[in-house]
C-alpha positions in Angstrom: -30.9 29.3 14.1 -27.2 29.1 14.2 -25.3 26.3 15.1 -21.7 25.3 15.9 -19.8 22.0 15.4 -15.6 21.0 15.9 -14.6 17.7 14.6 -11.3 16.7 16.5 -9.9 13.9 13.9 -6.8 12.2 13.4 -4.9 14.9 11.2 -7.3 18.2 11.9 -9.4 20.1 13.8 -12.6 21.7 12.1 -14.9 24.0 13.2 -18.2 24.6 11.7 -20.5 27.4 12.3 -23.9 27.9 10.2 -27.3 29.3 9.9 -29.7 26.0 9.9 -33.3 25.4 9.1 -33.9 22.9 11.8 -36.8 21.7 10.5 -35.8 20.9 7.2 -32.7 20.3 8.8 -30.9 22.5 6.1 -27.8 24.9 6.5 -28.6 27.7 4.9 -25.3 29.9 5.5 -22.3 29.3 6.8 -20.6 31.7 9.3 -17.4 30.4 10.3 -15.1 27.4 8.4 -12.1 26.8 9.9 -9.2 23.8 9.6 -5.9 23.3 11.5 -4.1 20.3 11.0 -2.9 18.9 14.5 -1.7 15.6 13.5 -2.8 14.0 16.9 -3.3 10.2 15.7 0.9 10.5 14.6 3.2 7.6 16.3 -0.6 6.2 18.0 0.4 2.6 16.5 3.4 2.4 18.5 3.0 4.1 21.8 -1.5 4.7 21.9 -1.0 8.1 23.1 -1.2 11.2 22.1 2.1 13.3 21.5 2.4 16.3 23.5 3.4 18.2 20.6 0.2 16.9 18.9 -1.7 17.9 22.1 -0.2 21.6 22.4 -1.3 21.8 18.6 -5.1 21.0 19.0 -6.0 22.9 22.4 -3.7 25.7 20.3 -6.3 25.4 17.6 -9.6 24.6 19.6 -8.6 28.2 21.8 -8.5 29.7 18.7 -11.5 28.6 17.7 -13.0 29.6 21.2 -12.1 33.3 20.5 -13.7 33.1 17.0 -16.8 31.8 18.6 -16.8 34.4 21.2 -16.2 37.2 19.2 -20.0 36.2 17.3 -21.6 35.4 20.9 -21.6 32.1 20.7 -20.8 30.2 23.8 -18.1 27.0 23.7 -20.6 24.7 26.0 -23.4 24.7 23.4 -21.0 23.6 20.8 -21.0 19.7 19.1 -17.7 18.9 19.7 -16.8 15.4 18.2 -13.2 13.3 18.8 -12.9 10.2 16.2 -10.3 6.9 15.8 -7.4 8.5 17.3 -9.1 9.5 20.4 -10.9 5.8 20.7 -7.3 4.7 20.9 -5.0 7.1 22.6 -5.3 6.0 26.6 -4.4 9.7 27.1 -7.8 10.8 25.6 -9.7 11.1 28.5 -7.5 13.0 30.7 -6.5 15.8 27.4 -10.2 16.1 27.4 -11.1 16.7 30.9 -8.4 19.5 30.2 -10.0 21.5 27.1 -13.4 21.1 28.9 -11.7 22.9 32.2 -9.7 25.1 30.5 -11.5 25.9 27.4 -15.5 25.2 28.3 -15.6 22.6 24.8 -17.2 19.1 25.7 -15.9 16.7 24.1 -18.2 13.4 22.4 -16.1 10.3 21.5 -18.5 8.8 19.1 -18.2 5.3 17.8 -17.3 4.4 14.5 -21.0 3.5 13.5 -21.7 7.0 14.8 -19.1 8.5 12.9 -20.5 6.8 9.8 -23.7 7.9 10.5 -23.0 11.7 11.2 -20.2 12.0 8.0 -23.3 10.2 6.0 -25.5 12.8 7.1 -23.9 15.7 6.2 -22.7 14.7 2.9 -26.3 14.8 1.9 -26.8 18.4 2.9 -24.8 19.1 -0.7 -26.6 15.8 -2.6 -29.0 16.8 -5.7 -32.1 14.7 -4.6 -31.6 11.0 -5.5 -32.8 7.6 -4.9 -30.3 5.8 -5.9 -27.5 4.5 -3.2 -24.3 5.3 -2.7 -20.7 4.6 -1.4 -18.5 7.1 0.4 -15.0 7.3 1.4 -14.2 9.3 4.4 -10.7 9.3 4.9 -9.3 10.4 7.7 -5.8 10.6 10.0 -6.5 7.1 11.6 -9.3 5.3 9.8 -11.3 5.3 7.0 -15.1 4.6 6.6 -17.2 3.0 3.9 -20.8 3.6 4.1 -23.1 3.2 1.8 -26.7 4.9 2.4 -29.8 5.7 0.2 -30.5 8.9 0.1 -33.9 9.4 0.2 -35.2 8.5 2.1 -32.1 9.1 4.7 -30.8 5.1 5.3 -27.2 3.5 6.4 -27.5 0.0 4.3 -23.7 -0.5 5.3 -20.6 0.7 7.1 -17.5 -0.4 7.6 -14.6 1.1 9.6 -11.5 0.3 8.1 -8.4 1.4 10.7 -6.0 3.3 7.7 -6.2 6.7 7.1 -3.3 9.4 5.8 -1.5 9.7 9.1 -1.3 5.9 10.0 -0.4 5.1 5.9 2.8 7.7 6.4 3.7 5.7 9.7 3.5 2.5 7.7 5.4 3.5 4.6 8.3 4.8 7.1 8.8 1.7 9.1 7.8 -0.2 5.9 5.2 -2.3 6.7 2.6 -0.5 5.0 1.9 -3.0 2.0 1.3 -5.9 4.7 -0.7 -3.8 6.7 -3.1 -2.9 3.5 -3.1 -6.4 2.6 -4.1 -7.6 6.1 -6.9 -4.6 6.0 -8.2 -5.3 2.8 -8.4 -8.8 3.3 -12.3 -8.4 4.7 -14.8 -8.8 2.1 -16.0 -5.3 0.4 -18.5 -6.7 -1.7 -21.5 -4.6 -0.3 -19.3 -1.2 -1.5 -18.6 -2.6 -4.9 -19.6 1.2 -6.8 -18.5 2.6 -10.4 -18.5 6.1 -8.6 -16.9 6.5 -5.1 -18.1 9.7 -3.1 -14.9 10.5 -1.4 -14.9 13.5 1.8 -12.7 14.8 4.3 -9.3 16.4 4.6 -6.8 14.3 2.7 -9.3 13.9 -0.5 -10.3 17.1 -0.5 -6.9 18.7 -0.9 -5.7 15.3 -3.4 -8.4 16.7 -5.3 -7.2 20.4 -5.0 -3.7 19.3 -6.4 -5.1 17.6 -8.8 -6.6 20.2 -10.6 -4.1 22.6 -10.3 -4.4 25.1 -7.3 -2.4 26.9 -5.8 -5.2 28.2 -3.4 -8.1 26.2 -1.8 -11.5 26.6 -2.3 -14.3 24.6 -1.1 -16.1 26.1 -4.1 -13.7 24.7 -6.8 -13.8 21.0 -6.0 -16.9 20.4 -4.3 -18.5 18.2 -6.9 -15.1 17.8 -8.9 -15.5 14.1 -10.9 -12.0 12.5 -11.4 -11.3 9.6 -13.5 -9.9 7.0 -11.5 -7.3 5.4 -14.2 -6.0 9.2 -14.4 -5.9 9.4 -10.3 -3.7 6.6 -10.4 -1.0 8.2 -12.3 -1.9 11.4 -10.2 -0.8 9.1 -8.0 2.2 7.4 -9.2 3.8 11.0 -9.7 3.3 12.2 -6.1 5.2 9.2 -4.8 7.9 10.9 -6.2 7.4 14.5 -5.3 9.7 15.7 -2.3 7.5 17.7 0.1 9.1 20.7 -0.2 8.7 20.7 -3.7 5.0 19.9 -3.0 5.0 23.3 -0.4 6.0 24.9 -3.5 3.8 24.4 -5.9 0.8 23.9 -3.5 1.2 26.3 -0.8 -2.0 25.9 0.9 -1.0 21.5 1.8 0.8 23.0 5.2 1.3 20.0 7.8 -1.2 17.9 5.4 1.9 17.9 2.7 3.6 14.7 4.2 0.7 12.9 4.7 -0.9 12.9 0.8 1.1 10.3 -0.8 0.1 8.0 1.8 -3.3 8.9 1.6 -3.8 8.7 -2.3 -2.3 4.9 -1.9 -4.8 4.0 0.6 -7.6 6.1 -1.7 -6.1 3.7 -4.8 -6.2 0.3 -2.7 -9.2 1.2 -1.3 -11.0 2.1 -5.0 -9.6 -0.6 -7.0 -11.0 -3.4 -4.4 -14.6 -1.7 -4.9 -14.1 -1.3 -8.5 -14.3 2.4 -8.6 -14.4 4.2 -11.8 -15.0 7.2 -11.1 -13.7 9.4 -8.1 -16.3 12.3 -6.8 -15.4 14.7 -4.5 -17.6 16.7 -1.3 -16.3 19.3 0.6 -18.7 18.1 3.5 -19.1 15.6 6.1 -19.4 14.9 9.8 -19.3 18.4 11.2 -21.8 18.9 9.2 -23.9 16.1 10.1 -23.4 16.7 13.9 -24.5 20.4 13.1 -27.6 19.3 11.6 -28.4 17.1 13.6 -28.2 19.0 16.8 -27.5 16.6 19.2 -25.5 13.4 19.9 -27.9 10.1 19.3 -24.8 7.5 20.0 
């Protein structure tokens, strides 16, 4: 059966569409992929509410995704539609909401962190090789950034963590610079249970780090999902982007868009983040928790 999910993050708006084996709970085509970066968790530290312009950006991207959906008969009520960090903070949330759902049909889920955890779990396994061993992923995104670590098979959270960083709230930071106390105060919890030599890293900001990384100039799920990067040689990645003026990174990575400003942040909080867990190795997945709300098929939070 097909299936339709949106993730409304902190930086983007997703949509997911896919053929699924729901009893297997397997996608076994996609139909639709989509992205639009939205930046709707920008300034939330200082004023916890959305920006208009942030606002206008994602209904402009979840109407677009309406027509796509409608032009393969698929209705917007019977899609998942989740809303993450920024909309657990923004005191505007509710009423933007009520809006798409009037206007546009889309019902909105604000799902916790642990459900968030779960769900971005979930669908990063729909691309595992079989495996019983655990392991530790990074989903960064605009506002926060999870750690969970789960066994595989079978399907178990042993341990999350919601740590409240991501890309968007890192370039904040490093504007009004504040962000090195902020990370410290973050990273002052104890880790220990995501101590890993390999770090399974997914969502938006690592996905196109990784892109850069090797090179693109055009992104491709297909080209990265699965890429292994050597941490010690992400770290000087790194160091060199810090440098980097964003138009010069427009230039010679046109697909970054609105993400461009947000990356050097992003790979900081990705190095701070790795080096307290002992991370040797970087892996990347092109999948996560519109995946996992597609497969599972309904909200259990």
């Amino acid at each position: 059966m097909i299936r339709a999910s949106i993730d409304i993050g902190s930086n983007s708006v997703l949509l997911l569409v896919a053929e699924c084996n729901v009893k297997e709970k397997r996608i076994e085509k996609e139909v639709l992929n989509l992205s639009y970066v939205t930046s709707l968790g920008k300034d939330l530290d200082k004023t916890k509410l959305f920006r208009q312009d942030s606002m206008d950006a994602t209904f402009e991207a979840l109407a677009t995704y309406k027509k796509e959906l409608l032009i393969i008969g698929y209705r917007p009520e019977d899609v998942l539609v989740t809303a993450t960090e920024a909309s657990r903070v923004a005191t505007n949330a509710r009423e933007f909401y009520e809006r798409v759902k009037l206007q546009l049909g889309f019902s909105v889920q604000l799902i916790s962190a642990e459900d968030e955890a779960f769900y971005t779990a979930l669908g990063v396994t729909t691309g595992l090789s079989n495996t019983g061993e655990s392991v530790v992923i990074m989903d960064m995104g605009g506002a926060s950034t999870e750690l969970i670590r789960l066994e595989f098979s079978p399907f178990k959270i042993l341990s999350t963590i919601s740590l409240p960083v991501g890309s968007v709230r890192a370039t904040d930071w490093k504007k009004e610079g504040f962000f090195s106390a902020k990370m410290e105060e973050i990273l002052s919890v104890d880790l220990s249970a995501y101590r890993t030599d390999k770090l399974l890293c997914v969502a938006g900001s690592m996905t196109s780090l990784a892109s850069m990384y090797s090179g693109h100039r055009e992104y491709s799920d297909k080209l990265i999902d699965g890429l292994k990067i050597d941490f010690s040689t992400f770290k000087d990645f790194s160091y060199d982007l810090q440098s980097t003026s964003i138009d010069n990174l427009l230039l010679l990575f046109p697909f970054l868009g609105k993400r461009a400003p947000m990356l050097a942040g992003a790979s900081e909080v990705a190095i701070m983040i790795g080096e307290k867990i002992g991370a040797k190795t970087l892996e990347i997945s092109t999948r996560g928790l519109r995946y996992g709300t597609l497969i599972q098929g309904e909200f259990d939070g």
